[in-house]
C-alpha positions as CSV (number, residue, x, y, z in Angstrom):
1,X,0.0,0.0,0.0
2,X,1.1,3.7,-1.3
3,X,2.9,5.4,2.4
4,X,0.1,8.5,1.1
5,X,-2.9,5.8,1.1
6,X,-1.7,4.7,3.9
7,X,-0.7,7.9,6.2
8,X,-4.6,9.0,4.7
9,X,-6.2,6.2,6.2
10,X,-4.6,6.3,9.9
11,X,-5.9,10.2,9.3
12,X,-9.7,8.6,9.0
13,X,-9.6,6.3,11.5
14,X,-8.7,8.7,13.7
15,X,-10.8,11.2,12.8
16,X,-13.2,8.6,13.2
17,X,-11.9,7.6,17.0
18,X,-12.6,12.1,18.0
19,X,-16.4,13.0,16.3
20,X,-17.3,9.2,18.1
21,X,-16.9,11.4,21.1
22,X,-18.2,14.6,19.5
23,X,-21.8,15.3,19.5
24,X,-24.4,18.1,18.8
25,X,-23.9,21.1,21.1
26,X,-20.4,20.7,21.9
27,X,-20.7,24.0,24.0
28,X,-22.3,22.7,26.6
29,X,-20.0,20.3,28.0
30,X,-16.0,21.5,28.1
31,X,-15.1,17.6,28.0
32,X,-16.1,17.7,24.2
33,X,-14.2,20.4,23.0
34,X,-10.9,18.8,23.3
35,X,-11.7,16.8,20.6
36,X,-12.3,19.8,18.8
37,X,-9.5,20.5,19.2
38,X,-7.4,17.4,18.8
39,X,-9.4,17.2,15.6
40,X,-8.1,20.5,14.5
41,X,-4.6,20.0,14.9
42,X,-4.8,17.2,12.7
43,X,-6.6,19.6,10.0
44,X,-4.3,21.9,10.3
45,X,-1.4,19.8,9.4
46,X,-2.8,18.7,6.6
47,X,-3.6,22.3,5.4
48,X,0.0,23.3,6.2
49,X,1.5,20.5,3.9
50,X,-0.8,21.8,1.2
51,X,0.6,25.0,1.6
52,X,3.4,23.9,1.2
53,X,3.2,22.4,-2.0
54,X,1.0,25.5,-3.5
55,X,2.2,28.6,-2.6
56,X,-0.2,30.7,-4.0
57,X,-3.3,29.0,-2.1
58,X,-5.7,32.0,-1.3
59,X,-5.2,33.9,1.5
60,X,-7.8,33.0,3.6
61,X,-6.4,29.5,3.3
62,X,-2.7,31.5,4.7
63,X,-4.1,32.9,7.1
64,X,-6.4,29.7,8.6
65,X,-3.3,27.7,8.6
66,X,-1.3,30.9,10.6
67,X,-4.5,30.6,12.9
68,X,-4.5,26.7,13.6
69,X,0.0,27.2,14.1
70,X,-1.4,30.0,16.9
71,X,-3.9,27.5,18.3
72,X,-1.5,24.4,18.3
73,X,1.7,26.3,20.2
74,X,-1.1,27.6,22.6
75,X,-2.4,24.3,23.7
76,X,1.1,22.5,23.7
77,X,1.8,25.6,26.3
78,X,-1.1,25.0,28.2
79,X,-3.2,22.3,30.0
80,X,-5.8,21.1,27.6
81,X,-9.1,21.6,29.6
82,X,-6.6,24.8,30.8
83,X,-7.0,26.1,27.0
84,X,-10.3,25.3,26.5
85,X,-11.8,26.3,29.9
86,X,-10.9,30.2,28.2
87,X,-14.4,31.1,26.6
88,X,-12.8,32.6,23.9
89,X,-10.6,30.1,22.6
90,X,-13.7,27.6,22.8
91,X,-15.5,30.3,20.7
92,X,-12.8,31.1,18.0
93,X,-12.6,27.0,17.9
94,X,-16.0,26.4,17.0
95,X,-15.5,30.3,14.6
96,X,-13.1,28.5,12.7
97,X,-15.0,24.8,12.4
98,X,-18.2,26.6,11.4
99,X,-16.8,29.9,9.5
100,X,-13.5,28.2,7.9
101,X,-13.0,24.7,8.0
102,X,-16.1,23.8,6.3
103,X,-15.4,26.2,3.6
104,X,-11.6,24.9,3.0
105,X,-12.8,22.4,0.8
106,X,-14.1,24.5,-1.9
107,X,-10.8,26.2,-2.2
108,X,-8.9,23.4,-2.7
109,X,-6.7,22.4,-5.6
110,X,-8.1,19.1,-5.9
111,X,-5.7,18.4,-9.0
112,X,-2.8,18.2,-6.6
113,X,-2.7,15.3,-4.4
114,X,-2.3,17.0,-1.0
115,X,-5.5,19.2,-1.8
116,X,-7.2,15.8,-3.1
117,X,-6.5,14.4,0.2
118,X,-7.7,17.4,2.6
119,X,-10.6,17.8,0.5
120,X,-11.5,14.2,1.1
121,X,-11.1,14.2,5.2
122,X,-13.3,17.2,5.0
123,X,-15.8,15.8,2.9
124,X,-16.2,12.8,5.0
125,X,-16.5,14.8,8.3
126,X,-18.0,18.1,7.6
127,X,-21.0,16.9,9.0
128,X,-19.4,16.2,12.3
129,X,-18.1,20.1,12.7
130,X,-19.9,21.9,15.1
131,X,-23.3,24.0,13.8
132,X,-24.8,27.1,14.2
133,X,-26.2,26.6,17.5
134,X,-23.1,25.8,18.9
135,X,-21.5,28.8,17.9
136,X,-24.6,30.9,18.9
137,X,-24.5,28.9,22.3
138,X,-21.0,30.0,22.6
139,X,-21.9,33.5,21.6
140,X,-24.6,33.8,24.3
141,X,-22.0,32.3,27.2
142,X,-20.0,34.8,26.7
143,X,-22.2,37.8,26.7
144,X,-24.0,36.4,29.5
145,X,-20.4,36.3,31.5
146,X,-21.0,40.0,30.6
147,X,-24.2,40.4,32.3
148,X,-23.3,38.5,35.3
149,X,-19.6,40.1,35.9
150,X,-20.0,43.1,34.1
151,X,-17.0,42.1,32.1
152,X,-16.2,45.0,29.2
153,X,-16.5,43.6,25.3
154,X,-12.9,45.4,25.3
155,X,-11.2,43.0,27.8
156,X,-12.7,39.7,26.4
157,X,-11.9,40.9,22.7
158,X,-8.5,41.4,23.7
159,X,-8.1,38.2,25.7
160,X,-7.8,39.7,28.7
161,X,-9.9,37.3,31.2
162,X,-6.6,35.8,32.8
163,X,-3.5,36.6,33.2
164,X,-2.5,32.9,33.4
165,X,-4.6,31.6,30.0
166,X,-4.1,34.4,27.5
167,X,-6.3,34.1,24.4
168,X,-5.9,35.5,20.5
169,X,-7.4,39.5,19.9
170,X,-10.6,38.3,18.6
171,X,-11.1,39.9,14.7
172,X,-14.2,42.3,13.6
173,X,-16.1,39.6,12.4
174,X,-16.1,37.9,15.9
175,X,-16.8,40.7,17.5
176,X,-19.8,41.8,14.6
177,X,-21.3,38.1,15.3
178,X,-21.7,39.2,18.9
179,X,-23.2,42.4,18.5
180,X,-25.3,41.4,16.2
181,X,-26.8,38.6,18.6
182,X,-26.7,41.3,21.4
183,X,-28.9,43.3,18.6
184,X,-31.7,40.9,18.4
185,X,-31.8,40.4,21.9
186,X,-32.0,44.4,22.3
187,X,-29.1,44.5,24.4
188,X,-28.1,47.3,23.3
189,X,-25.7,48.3,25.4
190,X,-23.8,45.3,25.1
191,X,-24.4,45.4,21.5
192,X,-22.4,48.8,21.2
193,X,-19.6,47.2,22.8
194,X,-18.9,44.7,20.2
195,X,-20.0,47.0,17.5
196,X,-17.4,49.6,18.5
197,X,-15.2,46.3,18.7
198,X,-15.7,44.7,15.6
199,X,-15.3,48.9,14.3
200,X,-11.6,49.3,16.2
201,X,-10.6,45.9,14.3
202,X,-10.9,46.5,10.9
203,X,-8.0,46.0,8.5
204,X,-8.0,45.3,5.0
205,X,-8.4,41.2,5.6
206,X,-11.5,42.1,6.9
207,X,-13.0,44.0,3.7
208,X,-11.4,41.1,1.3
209,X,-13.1,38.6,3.5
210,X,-16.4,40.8,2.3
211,X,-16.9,43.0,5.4
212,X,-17.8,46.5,4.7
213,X,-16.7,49.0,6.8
214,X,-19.7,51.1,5.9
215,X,-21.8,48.4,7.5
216,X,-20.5,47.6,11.0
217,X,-20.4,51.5,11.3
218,X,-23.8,51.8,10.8
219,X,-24.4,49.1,13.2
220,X,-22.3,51.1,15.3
221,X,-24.3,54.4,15.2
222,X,-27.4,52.4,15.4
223,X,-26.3,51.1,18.4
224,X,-24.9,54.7,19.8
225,X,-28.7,55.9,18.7
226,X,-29.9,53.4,20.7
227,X,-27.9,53.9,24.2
228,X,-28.6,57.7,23.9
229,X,-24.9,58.4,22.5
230,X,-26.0,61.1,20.4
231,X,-22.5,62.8,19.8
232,X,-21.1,59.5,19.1
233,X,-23.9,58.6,16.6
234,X,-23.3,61.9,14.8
235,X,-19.0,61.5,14.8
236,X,-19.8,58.2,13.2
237,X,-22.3,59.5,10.6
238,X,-19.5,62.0,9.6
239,X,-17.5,59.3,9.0
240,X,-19.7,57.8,6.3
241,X,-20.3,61.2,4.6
242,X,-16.4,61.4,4.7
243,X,-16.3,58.1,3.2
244,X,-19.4,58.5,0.2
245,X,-20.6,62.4,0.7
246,X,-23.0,61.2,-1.7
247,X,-24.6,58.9,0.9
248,X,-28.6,59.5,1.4
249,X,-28.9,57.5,4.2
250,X,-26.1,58.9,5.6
251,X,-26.7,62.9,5.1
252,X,-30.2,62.2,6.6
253,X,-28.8,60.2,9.3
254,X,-26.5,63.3,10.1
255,X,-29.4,65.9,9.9
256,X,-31.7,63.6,12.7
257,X,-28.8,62.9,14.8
258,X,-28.0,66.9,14.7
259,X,-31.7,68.0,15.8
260,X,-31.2,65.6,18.6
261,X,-28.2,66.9,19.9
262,X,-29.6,70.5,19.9
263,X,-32.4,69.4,21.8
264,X,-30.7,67.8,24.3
265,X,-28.7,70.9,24.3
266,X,-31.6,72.8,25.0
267,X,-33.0,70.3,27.6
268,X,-36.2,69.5,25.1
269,X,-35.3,66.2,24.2
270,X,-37.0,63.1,25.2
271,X,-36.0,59.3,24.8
272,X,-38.4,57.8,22.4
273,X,-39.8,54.6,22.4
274,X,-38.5,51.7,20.1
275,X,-42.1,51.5,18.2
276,X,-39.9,52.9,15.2
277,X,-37.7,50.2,15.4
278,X,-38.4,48.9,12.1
279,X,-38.1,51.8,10.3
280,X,-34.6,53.2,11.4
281,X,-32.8,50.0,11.3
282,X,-34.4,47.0,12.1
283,X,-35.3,45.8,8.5
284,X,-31.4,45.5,7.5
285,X,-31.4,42.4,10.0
286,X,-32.3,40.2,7.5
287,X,-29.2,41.4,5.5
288,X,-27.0,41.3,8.6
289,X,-27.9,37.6,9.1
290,X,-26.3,36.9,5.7
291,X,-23.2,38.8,6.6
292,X,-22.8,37.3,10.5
293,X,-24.5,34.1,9.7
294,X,-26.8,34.2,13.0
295,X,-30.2,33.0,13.3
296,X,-32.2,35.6,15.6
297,X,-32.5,34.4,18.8
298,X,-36.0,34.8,20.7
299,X,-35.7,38.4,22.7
300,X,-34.4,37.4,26.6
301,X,-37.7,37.7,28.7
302,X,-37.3,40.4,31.2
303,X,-34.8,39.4,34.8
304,X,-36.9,38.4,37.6
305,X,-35.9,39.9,40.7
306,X,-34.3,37.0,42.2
307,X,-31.7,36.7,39.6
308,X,-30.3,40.4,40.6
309,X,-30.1,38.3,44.1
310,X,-27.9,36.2,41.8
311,X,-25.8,37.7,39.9
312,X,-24.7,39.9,42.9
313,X,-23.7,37.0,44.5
314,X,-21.7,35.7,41.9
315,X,-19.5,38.5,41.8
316,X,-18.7,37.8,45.5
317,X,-21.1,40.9,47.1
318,X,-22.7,39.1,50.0
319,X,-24.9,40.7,52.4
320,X,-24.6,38.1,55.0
321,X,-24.6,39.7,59.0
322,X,-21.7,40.3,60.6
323,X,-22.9,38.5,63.2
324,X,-23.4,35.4,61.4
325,X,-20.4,35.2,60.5
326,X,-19.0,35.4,64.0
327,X,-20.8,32.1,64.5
328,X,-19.8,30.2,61.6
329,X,-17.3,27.6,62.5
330,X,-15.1,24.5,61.7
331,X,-14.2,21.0,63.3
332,X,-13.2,17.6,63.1
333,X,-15.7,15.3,62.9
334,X,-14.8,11.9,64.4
335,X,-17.5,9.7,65.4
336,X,-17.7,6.8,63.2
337,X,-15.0,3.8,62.6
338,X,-14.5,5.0,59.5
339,X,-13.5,8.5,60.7
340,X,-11.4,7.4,64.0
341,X,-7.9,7.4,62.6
342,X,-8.9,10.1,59.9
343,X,-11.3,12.5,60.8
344,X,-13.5,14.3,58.9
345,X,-12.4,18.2,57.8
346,X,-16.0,19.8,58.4
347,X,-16.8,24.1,58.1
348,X,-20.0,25.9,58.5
349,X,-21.4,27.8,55.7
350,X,-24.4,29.2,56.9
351,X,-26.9,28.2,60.0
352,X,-29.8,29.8,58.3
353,X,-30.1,26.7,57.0
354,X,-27.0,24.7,57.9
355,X,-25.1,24.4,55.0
356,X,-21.6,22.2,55.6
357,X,-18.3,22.1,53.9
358,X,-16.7,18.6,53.8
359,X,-13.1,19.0,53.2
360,X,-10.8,16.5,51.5
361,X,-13.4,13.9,50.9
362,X,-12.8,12.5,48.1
363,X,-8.9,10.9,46.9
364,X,-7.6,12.7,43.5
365,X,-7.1,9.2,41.3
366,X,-11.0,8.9,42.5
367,X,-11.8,11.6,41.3
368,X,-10.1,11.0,37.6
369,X,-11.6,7.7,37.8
370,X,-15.1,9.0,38.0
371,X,-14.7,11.8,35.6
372,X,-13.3,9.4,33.1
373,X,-15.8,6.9,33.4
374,X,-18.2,9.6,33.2
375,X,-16.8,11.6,30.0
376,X,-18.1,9.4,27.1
377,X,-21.4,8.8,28.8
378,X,-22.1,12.9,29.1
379,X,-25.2,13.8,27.6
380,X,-27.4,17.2,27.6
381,X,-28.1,18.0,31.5
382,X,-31.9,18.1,32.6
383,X,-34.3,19.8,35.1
384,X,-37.6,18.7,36.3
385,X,-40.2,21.0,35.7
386,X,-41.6,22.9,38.4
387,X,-45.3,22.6,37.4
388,X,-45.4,19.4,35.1
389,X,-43.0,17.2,36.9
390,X,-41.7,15.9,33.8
391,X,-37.8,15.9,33.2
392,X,-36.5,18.5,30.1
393,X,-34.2,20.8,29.0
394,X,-33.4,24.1,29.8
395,X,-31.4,27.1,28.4
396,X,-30.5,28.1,32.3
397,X,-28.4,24.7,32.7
398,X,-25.1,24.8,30.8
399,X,-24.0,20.9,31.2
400,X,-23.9,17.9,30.3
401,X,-24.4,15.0,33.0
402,X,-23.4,11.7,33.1
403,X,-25.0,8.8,35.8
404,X,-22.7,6.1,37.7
405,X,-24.0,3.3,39.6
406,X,-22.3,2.2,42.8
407,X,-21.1,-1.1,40.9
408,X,-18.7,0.6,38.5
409,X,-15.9,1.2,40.6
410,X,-14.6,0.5,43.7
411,X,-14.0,4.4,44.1
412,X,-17.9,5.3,43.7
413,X,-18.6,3.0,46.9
414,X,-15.2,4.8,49.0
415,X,-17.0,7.7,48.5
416,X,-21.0,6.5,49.5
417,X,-19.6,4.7,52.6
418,X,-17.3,8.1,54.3
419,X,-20.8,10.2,53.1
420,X,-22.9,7.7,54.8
421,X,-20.5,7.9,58.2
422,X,-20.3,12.1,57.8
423,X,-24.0,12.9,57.3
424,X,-25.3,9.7,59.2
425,X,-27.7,9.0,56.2
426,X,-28.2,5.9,54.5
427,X,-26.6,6.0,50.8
428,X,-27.6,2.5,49.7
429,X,-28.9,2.6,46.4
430,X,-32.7,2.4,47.5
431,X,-32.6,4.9,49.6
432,X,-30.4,7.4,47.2
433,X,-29.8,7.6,43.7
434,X,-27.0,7.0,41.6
435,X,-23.9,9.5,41.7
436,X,-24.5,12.7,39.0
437,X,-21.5,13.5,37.2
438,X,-21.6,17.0,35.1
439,X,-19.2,18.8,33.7
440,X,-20.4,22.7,32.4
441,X,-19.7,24.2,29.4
442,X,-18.3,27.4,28.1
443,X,-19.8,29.7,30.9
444,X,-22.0,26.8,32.3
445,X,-24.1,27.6,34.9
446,X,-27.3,26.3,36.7
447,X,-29.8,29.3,37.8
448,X,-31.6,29.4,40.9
449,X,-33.2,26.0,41.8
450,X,-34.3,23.8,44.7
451,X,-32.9,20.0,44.2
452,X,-36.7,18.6,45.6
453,X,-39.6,17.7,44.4
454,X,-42.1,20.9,44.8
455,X,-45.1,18.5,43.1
456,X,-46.9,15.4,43.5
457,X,-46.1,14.8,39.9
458,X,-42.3,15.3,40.0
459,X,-40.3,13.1,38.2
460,X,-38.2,12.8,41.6
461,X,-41.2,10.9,43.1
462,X,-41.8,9.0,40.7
463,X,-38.6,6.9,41.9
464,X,-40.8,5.3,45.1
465,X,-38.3,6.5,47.3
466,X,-39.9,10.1,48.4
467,X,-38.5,12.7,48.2
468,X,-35.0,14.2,48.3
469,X,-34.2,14.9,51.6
470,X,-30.6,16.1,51.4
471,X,-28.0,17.0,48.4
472,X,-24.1,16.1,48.3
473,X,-22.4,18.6,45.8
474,X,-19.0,17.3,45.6
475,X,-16.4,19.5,43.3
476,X,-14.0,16.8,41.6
477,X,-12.0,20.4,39.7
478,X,-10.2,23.8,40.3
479,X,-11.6,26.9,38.2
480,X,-9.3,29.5,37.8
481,X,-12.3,32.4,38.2
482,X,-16.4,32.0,38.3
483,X,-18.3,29.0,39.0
484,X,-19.5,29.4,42.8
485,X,-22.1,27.8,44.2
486,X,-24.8,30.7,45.5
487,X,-27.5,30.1,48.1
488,X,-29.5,32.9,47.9
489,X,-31.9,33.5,51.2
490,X,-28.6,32.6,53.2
491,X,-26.3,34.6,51.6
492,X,-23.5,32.6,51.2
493,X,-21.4,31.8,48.6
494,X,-19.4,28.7,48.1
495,X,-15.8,28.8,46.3
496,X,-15.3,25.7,43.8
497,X,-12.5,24.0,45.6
498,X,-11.3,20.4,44.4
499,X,-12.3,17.6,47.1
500,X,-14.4,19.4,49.0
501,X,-18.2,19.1,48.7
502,X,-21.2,20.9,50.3
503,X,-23.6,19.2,52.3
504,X,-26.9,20.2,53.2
505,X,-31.1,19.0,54.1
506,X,-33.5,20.1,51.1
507,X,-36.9,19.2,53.7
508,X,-37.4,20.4,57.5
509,X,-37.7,17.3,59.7
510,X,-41.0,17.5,59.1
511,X,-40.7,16.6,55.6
512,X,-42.0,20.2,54.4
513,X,-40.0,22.1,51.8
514,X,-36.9,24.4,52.8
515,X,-37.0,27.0,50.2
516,X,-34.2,28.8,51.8
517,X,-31.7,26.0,50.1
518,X,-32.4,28.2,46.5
519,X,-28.8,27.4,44.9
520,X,-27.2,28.1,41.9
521,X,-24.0,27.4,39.6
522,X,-22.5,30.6,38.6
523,X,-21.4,31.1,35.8
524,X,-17.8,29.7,35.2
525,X,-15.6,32.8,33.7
526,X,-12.2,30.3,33.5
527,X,-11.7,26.7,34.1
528,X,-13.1,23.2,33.2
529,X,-15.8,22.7,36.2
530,X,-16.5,19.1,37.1
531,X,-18.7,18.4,40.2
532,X,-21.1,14.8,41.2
533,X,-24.0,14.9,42.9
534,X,-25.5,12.6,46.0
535,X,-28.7,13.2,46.3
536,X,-30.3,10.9,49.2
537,X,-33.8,10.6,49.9
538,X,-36.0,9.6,52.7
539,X,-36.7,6.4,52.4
540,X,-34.5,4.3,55.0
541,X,-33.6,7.5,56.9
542,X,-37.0,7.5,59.3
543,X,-34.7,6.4,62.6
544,X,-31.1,8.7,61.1
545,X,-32.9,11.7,61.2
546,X,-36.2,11.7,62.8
547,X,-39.1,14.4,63.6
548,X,-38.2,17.0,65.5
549,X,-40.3,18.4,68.7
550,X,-42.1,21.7,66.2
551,X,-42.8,22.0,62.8
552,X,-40.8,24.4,61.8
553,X,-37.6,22.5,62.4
């Protein structure tokens, strides 16, 4: 066999070996991505030897192969889930899949056999890159990283979310696909942000690549309009006329943005309503989808109070009492065989309820074990529905779960027999359920939830084992920034800290509901975040933790 027949087929079979562990909406899990990325460097060294043999390939072809020679030396100088836990390298990965890679083949010399060769891998995988909504699921993880941390569009653009994981400048059409999502959502604040961006970055690649400055500006000043920027709007309208003074739009534009400013001047000028959306600017979306390649997404429902609760709290701004915190202590925690000769590491998060932190409970190969078992089994995350009961998903949970039984490794039952001597709970598998693993994706997060059952017709009940009377949360990775765990009505926020887990009752001993466990996952800025849940329900724990002398406790 021909050493080129033969190199092409070790390049199938594995290609083959990484989309078998790539599926549809890569961005939600970060474990997926490196094959992504393993993927690409083979791609790209297959682009580089064609390069090599035709010199005068386009330049988009140049410039791609420049990219993936970035990419490579990046990730050889970097932990992998390191690299990709960066938001914006997972976003320019998936860019490049979706924008460039699938495109390569078209621009091939498929009369020379190294462009023959590349053209057939691609061929036989495109359908395997990632899609549209991966890239507009990565879009919206990043802005909402925005939202949450108030994080500039300047500082992510430029990379600048760590000093320890640096990331390429994003280009203008990166930034344009962002404000242009921002756009539909009417987030216009943000959306100036990336205009202005995608308007800072432009260089002649840009408008060979077919992106017209004239556009993004007027994106730009639409934007400006839109966030009351008058002057702005007007120093960018100039800019057109400077450009084309023949420009209709543009000389009417100027004359509108002109009265404005002269009657804010005069103090005359009120904020109008967006009913005349449509006519200054809103029917060029259709156009703009061409350009970006976006699909609108449906306009973000207004924030419910709560989720200011939130978001504060995710950026580390806790209102809990001074006094609360004077009580909050830590111990060794001793009183089982199992714990005798190594005690349990225990700290109080709150009292109000009594949230625990159990440190060093779980061993670091356990830990690999369990994620590694878990990784090719990780499937779309899902949350029971409030009102129905029924299991779905949901745009709020960014993750991708995975389930374990207790018979897959002798590391799973370590860790069910030192929870069952810490919380004094049973853990056998009727009384519990099997161990949860997730890992989020780019930005993953879990809004504000309860873990129980609220209804009779909860899929939690359903199990015949009642209802969930307490949750595990055990955190099997380090994040470099983001990705607390935030219980709202107590105020506290819980770091994610490798072998440590939180521990706490969802029901009163009565058996009633404790709304004050609300939690959520924040949003995880840095980092590859892997946690397991426990959750343990009352069934078999009647005599462990038994009524107590009021209702209310």
């Amino acid at each position: 066999m021909a050493p080129r027949c033969c190199h092409l087929m070790q390049t199938f079979s594995l290609l083959f070996t990484l989309i078998s562990f790539t599926h549809s909406e890569v961005f939600l899990a970060l474990a997926h991505m490196k094959y992504l990325v393993q993927m690409e460097i083979i791609l790209g060294g297959h682009l580089q030897q064609y390069l090599h043999y035709n010199p005068s390939a386009p330049s988009d072809l140049k410039r791609l192969a420049k990219d993936v020679r970035t990419h490579v030396k990046d990730v050889q100088d970097a932990d992998m889930e390191v690299f990709i836990g960066h938001p914006v390298n997972s976003y320019l990965l998936i860019w490049r899949f979706l924008r460039e890679w699938s495109n390569v083949g078209n621009k091939l010399d498929v009369t020379n056999p190294t462009g023959k060769e590349l053209r057939e891998i691609i061929d036989e995988y495109n359908s395997s890159f990632p899609d549209l909504k991966d890239l507009q699921g990565c879009a919206l993880a990043i802005l909402r990283l925005q939202d949450v941390y108030h994080i500039s569009a300047e500082k992510i653009a430029d990379g600048r979310l760590s000093d320890k994981v640096l990331s390429p400048r994003m280009r203008t059409a990166h930034c344009l696909e962002l404000g242009h999502i921002n756009h539909h959502w009417k987030n216009y604040e943000q959306a100036y942000g990336w205009f202005m961006e995608a308007w800072k970055r432009m260089n002649s690649l840009d408008k060979s690549s077919g992106i017209q400055n004239r556009d993004v500006l007027q994106y730009l000043i639409w934007a400006e309009y839109k966030t009351g920027r008058i002057e702005g709007a007007l120093y960018h309208t100039n800019l057109l006329l400077e450009e084309d003074p023949n420009d209709k739009e543009a000389k009417q534009g100027k004359e509108f943005y002109e009265s404005r400013l002269k009657m804010m001047q005069e103090g005359n000028y009120i904020e109008e309503e967006e009913e005349n959306d449509a006519e200054n600017g809103e029917e060029n979306d259709e156009e703009n989808d061409e350009e970006t390649g976006s699909e609108e997404p449906k306009k973000a429902p207004p924030k419910e109070e709560f989720m200011y609760h939130y978001e504060r709290l995710c950026r580390g701004e806790s209102n809990k009492s001074q006094a609360e915190m004077d009580m909050l202590t830590c111990y060794y925690y001793n009183k089982h065989p199992l714990l005798v000769l190594n005690p349990a590491k225990i700290e109080m998060a709150s009292l109000k309820p009594n949230i625990y932190l159990l440190h060093d409970i779980i061993r670091d190969e356990d830990m690999e074990f369990i994620k590694e078992r878990a990784a090719p089994r990780l499937q779309r995350a899902t949350v029971t529905n409030r009102f129905t009961g029924n299991l779905e998903f949901a745009d709020y949970r960014i993750s991708k779960s995975a389930w374990l039984e207790d018979s897959e490794g002798e590391a799973i039952r370590r860790l069910n027999k030192k929870l069952k001597a810490i919380t004094g709970l049973s853990t056998a598998r009727e009384h519990s359920e099997a161990l949860q693993v997730v890992n989020y994706g780019i930005a993953g997060q879990y809004e504000p939830h309860l873990d129980h059952a609220l209804s009779k017709n909860s899929a939690i009940l359903k199990m015949g084992k009642r209802n969930r009377i307490a949750t595990v949360l055990i955190y099997m990775s380090d994040v470099e920034a983001g990705g607390s765990t935030v219980f709202l009505d107590a105020e506290t926020i819980i770091p994610t800290k490798k072998g440590t887990a939180a521990f706490w009752f969802n029901l009163l001993k009565s058996g009633e509901s404790d709304v004050r466990t609300r939690h959520a996952g924040c949003p995880v800025i840095i980092g590859s975040k892997w946690v397991s849940n426990k959750w343990i329900h009352e069934d078999g724990q009647e005599f462990r933790r038994p009524c107590g002398l009021s209702q209310d406790e």
